[in-house]
C-alpha positions in Angstrom: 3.6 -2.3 -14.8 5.4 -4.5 -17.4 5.9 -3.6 -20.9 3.4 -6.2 -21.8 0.5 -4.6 -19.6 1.3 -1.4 -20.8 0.7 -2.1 -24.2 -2.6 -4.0 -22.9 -3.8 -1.3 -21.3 -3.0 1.0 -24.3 -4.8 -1.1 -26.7 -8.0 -1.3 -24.5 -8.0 2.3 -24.0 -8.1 2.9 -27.6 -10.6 -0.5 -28.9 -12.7 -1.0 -26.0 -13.7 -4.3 -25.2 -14.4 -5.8 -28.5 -10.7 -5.5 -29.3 -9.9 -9.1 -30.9 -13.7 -9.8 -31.1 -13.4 -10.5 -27.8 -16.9 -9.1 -27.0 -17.5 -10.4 -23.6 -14.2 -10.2 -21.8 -15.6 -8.0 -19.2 -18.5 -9.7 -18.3 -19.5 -6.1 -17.2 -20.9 -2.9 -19.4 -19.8 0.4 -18.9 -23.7 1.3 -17.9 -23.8 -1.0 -15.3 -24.3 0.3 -11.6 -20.7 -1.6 -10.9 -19.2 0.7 -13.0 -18.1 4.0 -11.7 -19.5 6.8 -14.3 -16.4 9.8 -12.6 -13.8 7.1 -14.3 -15.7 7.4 -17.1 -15.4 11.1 -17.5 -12.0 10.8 -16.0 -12.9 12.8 -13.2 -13.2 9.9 -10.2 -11.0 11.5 -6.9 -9.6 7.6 -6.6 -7.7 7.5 -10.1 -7.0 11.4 -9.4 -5.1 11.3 -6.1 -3.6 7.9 -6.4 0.1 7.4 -4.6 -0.9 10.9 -2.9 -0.7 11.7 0.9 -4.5 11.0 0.7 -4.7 8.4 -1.6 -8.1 7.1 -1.1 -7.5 3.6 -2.4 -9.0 1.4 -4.3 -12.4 2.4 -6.0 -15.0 0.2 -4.6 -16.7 1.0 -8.4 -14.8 -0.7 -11.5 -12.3 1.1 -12.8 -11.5 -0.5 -17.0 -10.4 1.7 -19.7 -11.2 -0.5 -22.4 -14.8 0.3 -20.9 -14.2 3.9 -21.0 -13.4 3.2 -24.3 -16.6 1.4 -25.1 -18.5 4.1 -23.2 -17.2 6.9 -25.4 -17.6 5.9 -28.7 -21.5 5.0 -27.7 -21.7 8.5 -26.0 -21.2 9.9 -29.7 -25.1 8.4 -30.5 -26.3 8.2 -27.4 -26.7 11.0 -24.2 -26.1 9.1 -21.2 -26.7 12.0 -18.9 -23.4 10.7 -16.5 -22.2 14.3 -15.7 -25.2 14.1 -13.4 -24.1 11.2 -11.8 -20.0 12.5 -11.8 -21.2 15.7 -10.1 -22.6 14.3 -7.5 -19.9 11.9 -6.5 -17.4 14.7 -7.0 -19.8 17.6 -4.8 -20.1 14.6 -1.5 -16.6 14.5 -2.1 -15.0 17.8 -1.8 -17.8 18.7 0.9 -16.3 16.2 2.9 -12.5 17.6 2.1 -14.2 21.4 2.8 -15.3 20.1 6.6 -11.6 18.7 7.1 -10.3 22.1 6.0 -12.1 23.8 8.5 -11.6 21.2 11.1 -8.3 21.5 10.7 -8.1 25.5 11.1 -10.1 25.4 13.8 -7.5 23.2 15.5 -4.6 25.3 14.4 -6.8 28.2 15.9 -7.0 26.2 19.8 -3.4 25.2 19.5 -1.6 28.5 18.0 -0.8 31.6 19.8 -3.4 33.9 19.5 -2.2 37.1 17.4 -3.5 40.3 17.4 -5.7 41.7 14.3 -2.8 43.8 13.2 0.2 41.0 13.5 -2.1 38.5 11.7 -2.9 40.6 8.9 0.9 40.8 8.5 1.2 37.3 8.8 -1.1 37.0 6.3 0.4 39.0 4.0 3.5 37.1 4.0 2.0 33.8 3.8 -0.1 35.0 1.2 3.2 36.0 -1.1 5.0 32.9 -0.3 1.7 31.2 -2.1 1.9 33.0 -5.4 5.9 32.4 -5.3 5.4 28.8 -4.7 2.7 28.8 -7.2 4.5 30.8 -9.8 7.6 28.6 -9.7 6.5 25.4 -10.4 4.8 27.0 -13.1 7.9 28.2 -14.7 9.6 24.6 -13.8 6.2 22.8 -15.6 7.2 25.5 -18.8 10.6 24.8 -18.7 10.8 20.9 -18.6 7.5 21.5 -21.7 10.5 23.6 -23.6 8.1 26.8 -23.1 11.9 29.1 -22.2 10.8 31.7 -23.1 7.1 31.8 -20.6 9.2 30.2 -18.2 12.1 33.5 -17.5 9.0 36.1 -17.6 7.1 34.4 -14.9 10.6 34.3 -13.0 11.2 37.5 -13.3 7.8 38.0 -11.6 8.9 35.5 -8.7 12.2 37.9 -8.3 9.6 41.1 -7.7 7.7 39.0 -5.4 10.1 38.1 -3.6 10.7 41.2 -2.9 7.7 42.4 -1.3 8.2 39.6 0.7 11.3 40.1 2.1 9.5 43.5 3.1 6.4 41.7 4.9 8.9 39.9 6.3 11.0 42.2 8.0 7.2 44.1 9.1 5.9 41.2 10.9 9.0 40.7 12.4 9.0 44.2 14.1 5.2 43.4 14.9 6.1 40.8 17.7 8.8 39.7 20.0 11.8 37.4 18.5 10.5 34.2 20.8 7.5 34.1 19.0 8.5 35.1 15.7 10.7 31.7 15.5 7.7 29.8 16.0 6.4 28.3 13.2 3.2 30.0 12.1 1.1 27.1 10.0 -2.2 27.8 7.8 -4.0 25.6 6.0 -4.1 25.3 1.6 -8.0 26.0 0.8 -7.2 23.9 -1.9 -6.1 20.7 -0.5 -6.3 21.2 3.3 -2.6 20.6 3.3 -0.1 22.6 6.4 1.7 25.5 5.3 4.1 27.9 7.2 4.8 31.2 7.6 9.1 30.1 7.2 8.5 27.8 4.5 11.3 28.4 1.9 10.6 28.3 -2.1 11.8 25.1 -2.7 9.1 23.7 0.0 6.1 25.6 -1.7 7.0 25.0 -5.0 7.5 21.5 -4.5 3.6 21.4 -2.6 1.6 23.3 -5.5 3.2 21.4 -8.2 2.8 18.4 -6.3 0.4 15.5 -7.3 -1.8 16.0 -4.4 -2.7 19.9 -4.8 -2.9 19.6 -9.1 -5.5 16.4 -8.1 -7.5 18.6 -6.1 -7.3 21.8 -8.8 -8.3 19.3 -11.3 -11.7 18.3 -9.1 -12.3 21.5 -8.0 -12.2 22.9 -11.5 -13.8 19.9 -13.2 -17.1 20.0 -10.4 -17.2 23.6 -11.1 -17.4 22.5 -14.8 -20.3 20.2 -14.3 -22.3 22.4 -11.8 -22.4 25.4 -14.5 -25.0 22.9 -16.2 -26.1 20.3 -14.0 -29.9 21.6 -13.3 -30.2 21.9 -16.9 -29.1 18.4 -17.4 -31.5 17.0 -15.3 -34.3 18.5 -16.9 -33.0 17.1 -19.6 -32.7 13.7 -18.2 -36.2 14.1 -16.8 -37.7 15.3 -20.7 -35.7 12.0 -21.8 -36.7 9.9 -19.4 -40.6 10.9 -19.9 -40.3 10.1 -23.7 -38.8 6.9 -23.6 -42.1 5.9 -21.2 -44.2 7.9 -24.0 -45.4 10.4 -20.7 -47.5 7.4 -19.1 -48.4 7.7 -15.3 -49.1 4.9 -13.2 -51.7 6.3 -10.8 -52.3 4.6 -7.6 -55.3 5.2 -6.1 -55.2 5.9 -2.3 -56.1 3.6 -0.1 -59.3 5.2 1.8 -60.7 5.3 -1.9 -59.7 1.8 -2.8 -61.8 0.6 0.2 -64.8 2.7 -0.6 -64.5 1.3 -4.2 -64.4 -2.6 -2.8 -67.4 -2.0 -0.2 -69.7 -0.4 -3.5 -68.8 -3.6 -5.5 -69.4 -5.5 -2.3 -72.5 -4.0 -2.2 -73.5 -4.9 -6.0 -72.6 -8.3 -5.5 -75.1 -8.8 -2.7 -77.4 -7.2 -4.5 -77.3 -9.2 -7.9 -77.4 -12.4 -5.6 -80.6 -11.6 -3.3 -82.5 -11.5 -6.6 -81.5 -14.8 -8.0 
């Protein structure tokens, strides 16, 4: 993106699209269905994971900050109840990521050498240190390039104690089995992001996959759906109490159809009636 675009794009996230009285630029409001309400809340999976190993490409919604813009500063009078709608799109969506996950352990479980209870606990164990290390460093790297020096040598001292209880799960699922299959590589799959792991993966590897852009997308989904879903039910009664006062509670009631028959024969009836005594 050019300078020029940059500074565009800057201007119409901050005015809208009125900037330069130019009130119809868009052709298109933010409460149109063409416009996807997740951008909106800055929450839509195809903005989030973008240039990601599963970037999901373009939105087929519109994507426009200066109508983000337009949409926030009318959300300040006005409830437009779009959670609702960004909790939805975001629930379909991780659903779909959750039946991958387990698609993809079920094939590492048919293509993997079976281990006993006892050697997969172990494994476990040491995959399950190698997470918090690789999750703990490039938290300390995030601190350090944010000039936080001080937060950043605490949490590596914590890596340094980490690492060694895993040097010690190490060495006690290495006694566990024989050296042939210790060497192969034993994978698992992030709950987070359905990513590969392995059991040999160094520091470097893991801290460089949970500070990565694909696994901080999917915390940032995962943590903003958990957001909405804490008061979704509540906003849709709330939607529902709106919704009934703008009609002023009206009903339309249709009357069913064995009824509307019965009510055309009677006035069939009366017609023939009045007629015969003309």
């Amino acid at each position: 993106m050019s300078a020029h675009e940059q500074m565009r794009a800057m201007l119409d996230q901050l005015m809208g699209t009125a900037r330069n009285g130019e009130t119809d630029r868009h052709g298109v409001k933010f409460y149109d269905d063409a416009v996807c309400k997740s951008f909106l809340l800055q929450c839509c999976p195809h903005e989030i994971l973008s240039s990601t190993r599963m970037d999901l490409g373009e939105c087929p919604k519109i994507h426009d900050l200066a109508l983000r813009a337009d949409y926030e500063l009318a959300s300040k009078t006005k409830d437009y109840f779009y959670d609702i709608d960004a909790t939805e799109h975001l629930e379909a969506f991780i659903a779909d990521c959750d039946r991958r996950t387990t698609a993809a352990k079920q094939r590492l479980a048919e293509t993997q050498e079976e281990l006993s209870a006892e050697v997969t606990e172990k494994a476990n164990a040491v995959h399950e240190l190698a997470e918090q290390i690789g999750q703990k460093l490039a938290r300390a790297e995030a601190l350090g390039e944010e000039g936080m020096v001080e937060e950043s040598v605490k949490l590596m001292g914590e890596i340094d104690e980490l690492r060694k209880k895993k040097a010690v799960a190490e060495q006690e699922y290495r006694n566990s089995m024989p050296a042939s299959s210790y060497q192969q590589q034993k994978l698992r799959v992030c709950e987070v992001c359905s990513a590969y792991l392995g059991i040999h993966d160094n520091d470097r590897r893991l801290a460089d996959h949970f500070g990565g852009k694909l696994h901080l997308g999917f915390i940032t989904i995962r943590e903003k759906l958990a957001e909405l879903k804490k008061t979704v039910d509540k906003r849709r009664e709330e939607r529902g109490a709106s919704e009934r006062e703008r009609t002023g509670g009206r009903r339309h009631y249709t009357q069913p159809l064995s009824q509307q028959k019965q009510t055309r024969s009677r006035s069939h009836r009366s017609s023939s009636k009045e007629r015969r005594r003309d």
